[in-house]
Structures are given as C-alpha cells and as structure tokens.
Backbone as CSV, one residue per row, in Angstrom:
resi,resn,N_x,N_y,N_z,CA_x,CA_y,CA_z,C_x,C_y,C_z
1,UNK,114.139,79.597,125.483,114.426,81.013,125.386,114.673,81.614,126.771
2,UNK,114.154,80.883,127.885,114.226,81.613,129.110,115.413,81.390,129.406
3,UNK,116.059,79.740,129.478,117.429,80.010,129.765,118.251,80.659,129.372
4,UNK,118.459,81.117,127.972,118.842,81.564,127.090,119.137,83.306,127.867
5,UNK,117.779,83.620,127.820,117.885,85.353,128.556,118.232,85.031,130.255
6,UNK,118.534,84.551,130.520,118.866,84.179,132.118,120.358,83.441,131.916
7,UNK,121.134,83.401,131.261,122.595,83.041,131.042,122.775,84.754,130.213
8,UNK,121.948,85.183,129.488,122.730,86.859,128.593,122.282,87.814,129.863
9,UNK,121.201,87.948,130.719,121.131,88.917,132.141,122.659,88.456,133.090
10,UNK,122.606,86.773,133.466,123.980,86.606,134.243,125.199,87.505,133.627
11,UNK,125.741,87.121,132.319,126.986,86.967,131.922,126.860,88.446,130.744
12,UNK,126.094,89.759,131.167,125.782,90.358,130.299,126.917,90.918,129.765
13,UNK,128.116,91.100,130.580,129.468,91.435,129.870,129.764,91.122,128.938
14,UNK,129.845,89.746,128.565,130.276,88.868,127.932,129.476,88.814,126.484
15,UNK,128.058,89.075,127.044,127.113,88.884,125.974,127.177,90.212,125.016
16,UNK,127.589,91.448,125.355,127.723,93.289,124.847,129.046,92.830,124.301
17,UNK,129.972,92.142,125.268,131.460,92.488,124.178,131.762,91.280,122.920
18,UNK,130.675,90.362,123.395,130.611,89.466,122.123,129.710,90.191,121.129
19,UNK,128.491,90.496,121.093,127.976,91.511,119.956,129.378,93.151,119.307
20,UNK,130.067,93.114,120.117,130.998,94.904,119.803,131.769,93.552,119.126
21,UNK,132.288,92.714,119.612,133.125,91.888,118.394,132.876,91.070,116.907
22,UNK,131.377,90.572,117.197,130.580,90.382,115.644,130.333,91.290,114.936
23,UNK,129.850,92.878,115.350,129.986,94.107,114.610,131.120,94.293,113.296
24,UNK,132.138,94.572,114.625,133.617,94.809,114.115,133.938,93.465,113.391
25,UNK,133.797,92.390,113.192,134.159,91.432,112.756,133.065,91.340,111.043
26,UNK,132.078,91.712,111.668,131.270,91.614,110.123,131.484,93.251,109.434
27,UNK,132.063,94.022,109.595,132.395,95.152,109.517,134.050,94.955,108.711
28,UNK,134.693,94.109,109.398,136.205,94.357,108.451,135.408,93.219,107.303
29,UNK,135.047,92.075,107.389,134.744,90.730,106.495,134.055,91.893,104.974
30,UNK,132.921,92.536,105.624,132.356,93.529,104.702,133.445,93.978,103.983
31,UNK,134.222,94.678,104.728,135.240,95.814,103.749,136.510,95.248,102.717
32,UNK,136.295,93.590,103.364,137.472,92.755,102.814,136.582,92.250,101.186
33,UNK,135.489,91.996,101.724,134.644,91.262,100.366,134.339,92.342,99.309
34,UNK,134.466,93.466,99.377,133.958,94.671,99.041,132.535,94.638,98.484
35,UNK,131.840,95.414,97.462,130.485,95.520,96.950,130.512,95.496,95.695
36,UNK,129.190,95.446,95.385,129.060,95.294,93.562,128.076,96.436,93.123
37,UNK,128.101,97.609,94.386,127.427,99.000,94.041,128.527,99.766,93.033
38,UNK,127.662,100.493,92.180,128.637,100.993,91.415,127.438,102.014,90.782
39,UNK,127.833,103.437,91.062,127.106,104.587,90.229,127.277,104.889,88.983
40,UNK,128.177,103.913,87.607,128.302,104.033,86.971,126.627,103.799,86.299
41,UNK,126.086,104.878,85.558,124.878,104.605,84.794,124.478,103.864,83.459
42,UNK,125.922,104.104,83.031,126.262,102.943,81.546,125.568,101.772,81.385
43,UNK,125.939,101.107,82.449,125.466,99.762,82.867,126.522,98.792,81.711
44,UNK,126.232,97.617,81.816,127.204,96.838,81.020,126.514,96.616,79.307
45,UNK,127.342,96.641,78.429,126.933,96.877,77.339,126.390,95.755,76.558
46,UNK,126.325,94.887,77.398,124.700,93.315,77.089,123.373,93.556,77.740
47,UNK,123.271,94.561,78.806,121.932,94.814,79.216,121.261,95.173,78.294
48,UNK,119.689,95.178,78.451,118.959,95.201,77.405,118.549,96.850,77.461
49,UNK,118.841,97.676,78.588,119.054,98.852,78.622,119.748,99.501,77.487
50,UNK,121.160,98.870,77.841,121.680,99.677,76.818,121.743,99.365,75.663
51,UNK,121.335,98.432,75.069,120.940,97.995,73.880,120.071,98.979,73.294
52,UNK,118.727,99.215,74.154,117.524,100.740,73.742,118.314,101.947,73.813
53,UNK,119.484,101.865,74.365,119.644,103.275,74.340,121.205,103.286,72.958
54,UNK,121.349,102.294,73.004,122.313,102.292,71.516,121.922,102.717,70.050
55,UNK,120.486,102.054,70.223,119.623,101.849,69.059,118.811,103.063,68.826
56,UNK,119.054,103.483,70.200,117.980,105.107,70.218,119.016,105.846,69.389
57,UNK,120.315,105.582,69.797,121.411,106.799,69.317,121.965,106.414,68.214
58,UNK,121.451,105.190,67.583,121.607,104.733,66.285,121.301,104.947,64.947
59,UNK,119.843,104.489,65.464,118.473,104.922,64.464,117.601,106.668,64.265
60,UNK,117.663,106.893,65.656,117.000,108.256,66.092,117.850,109.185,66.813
61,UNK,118.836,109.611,66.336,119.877,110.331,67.291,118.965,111.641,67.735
62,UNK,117.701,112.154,67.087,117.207,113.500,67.493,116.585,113.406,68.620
63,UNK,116.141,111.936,68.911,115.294,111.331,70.199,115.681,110.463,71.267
64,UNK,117.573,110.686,70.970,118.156,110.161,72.377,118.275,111.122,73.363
65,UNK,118.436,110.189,74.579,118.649,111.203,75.888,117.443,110.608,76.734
66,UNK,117.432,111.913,77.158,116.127,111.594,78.903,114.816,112.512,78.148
67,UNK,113.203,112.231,78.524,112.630,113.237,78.706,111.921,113.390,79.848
68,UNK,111.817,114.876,79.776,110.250,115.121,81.038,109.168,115.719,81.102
69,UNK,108.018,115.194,82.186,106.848,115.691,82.059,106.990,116.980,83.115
70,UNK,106.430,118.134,81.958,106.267,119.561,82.961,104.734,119.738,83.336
71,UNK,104.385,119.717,84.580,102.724,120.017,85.100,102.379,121.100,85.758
72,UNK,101.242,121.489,85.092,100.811,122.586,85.291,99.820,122.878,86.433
73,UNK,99.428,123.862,86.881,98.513,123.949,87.915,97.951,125.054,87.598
74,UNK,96.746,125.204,87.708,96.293,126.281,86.932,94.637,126.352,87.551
75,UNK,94.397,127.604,88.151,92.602,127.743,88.375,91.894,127.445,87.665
76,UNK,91.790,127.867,86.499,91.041,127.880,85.185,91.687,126.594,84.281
77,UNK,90.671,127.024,83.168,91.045,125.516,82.150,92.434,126.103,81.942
78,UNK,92.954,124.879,81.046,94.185,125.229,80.595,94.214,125.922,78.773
79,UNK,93.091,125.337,78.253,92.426,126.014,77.255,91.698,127.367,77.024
80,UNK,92.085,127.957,78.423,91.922,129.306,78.715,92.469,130.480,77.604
81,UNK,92.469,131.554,77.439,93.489,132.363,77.030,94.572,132.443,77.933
82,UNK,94.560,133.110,78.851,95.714,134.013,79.842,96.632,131.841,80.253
83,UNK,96.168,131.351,80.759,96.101,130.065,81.268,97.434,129.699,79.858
84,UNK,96.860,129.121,78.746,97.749,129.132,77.736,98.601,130.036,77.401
85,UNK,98.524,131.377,77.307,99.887,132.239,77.350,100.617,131.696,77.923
86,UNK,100.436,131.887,79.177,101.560,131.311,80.056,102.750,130.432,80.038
87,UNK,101.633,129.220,79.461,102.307,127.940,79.059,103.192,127.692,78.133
88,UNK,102.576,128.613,76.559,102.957,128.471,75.838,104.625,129.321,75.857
89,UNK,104.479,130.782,76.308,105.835,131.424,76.877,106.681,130.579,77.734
90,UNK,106.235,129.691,78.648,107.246,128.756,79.417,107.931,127.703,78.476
91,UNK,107.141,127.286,77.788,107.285,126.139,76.550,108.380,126.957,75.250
92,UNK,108.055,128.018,75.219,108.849,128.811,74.319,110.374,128.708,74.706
93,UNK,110.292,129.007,75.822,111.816,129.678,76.788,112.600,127.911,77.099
94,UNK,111.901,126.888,77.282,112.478,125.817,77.437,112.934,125.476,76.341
95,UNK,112.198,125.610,75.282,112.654,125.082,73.727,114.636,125.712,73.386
96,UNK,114.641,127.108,74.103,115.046,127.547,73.975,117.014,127.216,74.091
97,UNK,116.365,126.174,75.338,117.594,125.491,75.663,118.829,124.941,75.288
98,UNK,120.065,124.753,75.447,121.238,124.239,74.511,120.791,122.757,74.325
99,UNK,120.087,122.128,75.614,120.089,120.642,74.801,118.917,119.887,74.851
100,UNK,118.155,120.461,74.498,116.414,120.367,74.025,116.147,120.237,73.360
101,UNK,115.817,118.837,72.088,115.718,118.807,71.063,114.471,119.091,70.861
102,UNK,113.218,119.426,72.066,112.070,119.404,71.144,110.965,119.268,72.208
103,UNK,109.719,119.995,72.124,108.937,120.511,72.811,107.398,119.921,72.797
104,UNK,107.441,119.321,73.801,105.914,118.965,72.753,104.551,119.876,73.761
105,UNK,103.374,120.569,73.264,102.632,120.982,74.115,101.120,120.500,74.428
106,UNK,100.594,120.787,75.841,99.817,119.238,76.043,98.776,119.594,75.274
C-alpha cells in the first residue's frame, strides 16, 4: 500500500484525471445500460401484490383501495365527553368524503 500511495502522491495528475475519466466513463456505461426503476405502482400482473389487490376488487369492491390510521392526542381519556365530541365530529366530516367508503371509530 505504501508504494502504491507514493507512485498516486508522485504522479498525482495522472492519478485525478484517471478517476475524472472512470467517473465519466461509468457515468455514460450507466446511461447506456439504462435502469429497471420504474414508478409505475401497478407492478406486473403475476406479483402476488397484485393478485391481493385484484381479488380485493373482485370479491370486496367496497374494501378496495388504501386505508389509514388517524391518531389522536388528547389530555384526557379519549372516553371523555368533550375528548369524544371531537373525534366523533372529525370522524363525521371524513366519512363525509367523495372516496371514503367507511369509517371505523377507535
């Protein structure tokens, strides 16, 4: 290794414009090979993904799609009065939504 860094200190020119040329060189090779990224979310229609989500929109069309968990923060219990208003009016107004099939409350 010592010779090694005692030939790249001598010849350090050589050693910077050979790295700016492996860059650029693994840089076009990259752009020539291209990638297999792809933001399509579909995914291919043998994954076992979309198989659950075929079968979701098959069998249960009222329970396809995405869901989510809404959390609360709250001083008091949540079994409170004022505490549950709250919730339940937020839960109301979401239900409310064009594509919300359905509400569940905790």
């Amino acid at each position: 290794m010592r010779t090694l860094a005692r030939w790249c200190i001598a010849h350090r020119r050589i050693v910077i414009v050979g790295w700016i040329v492996l860059l650029i060189g693994a840089n076009v090779i990259g752009q020539a090979v291209g990638s297999t990224y792809n933001s399509n979310y579909k995914g291919q229609s043998t994954s076992g993904s979309q198989r659950a989500i075929d079968l979701l929109q098959k069998s249960f069309p009222v329970r396809r799609g995405d869901s989510a968990s809404i959390v609360f923060d709250a001083t008091a219990s949540v079994t409170s009065a004022p505490v549950r208003h709250e919730i339940d009016s937020l839960l109301a107004r979401i239900a409310r939504f064009p594509h919300v099939s359905g509400v569940v409350t905790p």
